[in-house]
C-alpha positions, 0 to 999 in steps of 0.5 A: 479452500477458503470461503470468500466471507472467510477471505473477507474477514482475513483480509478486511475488504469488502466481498465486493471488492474481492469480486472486483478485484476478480473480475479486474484480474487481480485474484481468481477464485477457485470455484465455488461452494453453492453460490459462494466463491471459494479461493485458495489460502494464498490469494491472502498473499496476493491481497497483502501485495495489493493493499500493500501497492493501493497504500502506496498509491498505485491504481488499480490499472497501475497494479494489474499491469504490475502483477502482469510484468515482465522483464521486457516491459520496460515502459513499465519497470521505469515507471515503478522506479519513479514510483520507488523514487516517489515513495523513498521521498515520502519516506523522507518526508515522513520521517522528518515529521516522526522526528519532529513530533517526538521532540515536539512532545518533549520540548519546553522552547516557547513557543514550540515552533521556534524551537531550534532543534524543531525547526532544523527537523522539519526543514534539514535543508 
């Protein structure tokens, strides 16, 4: 059993927040040592998913019903399709800027936003 000063330090949150996370349903402890929570190694795990969909953009409400899903809720399968969809066109977009700054810092057009190869970078439409 983990400490929850120890889970805080591997996961980079606040203990406060795995306490909320708790009381939201996300994590459960495993008990206590004295008057300090205690959780199993693999609510790290659990707390990587979690970061992992708060840095995505999902609510919290948002990841308690994920991490409640089941195959039969459908509702909620079409919702994290459209989030998929979402986060492939961030991915898109986010790209062109990594492709565009890494030209950017190499090109020698004057000025550097009327570069060609620039342009055609951030706006492939």
């Amino acid at each position: 059993m983990l400490d929850i000063a120890v889970i805080a330090e591997k996961s980079g949150l606040a203990p406060s927040a795995l306490r909320y996370y708790e009381q939201k349903g996300l994590i459960s402890s495993a008990g206590r040592n004295g008057l300090r929570r205690t959780y199993r190694p693999e609510v790290l795990s659990r707390l990587a998913l979690i970061a992992c969909a708060r840095g995505a953009g999902f609510t919290i409400a948002e990841i308690e019903r994920f991490l409640a899903a089941t195959p039969g809720d459908t509702e909620l399968r079409k919702r994290m399709a459209e989030k998929a969809d979402e986060l492939e066109a961030d991915i898109l977009r986010l790209c062109r800027m990594r492709d565009s700054l890494r030209h950017a810092s190499t090109c020698t057009h004057e000025p550097l936003v009327e570069c060609p190869d620039f342009k055609s970078t951030i706006d492939p439409g």
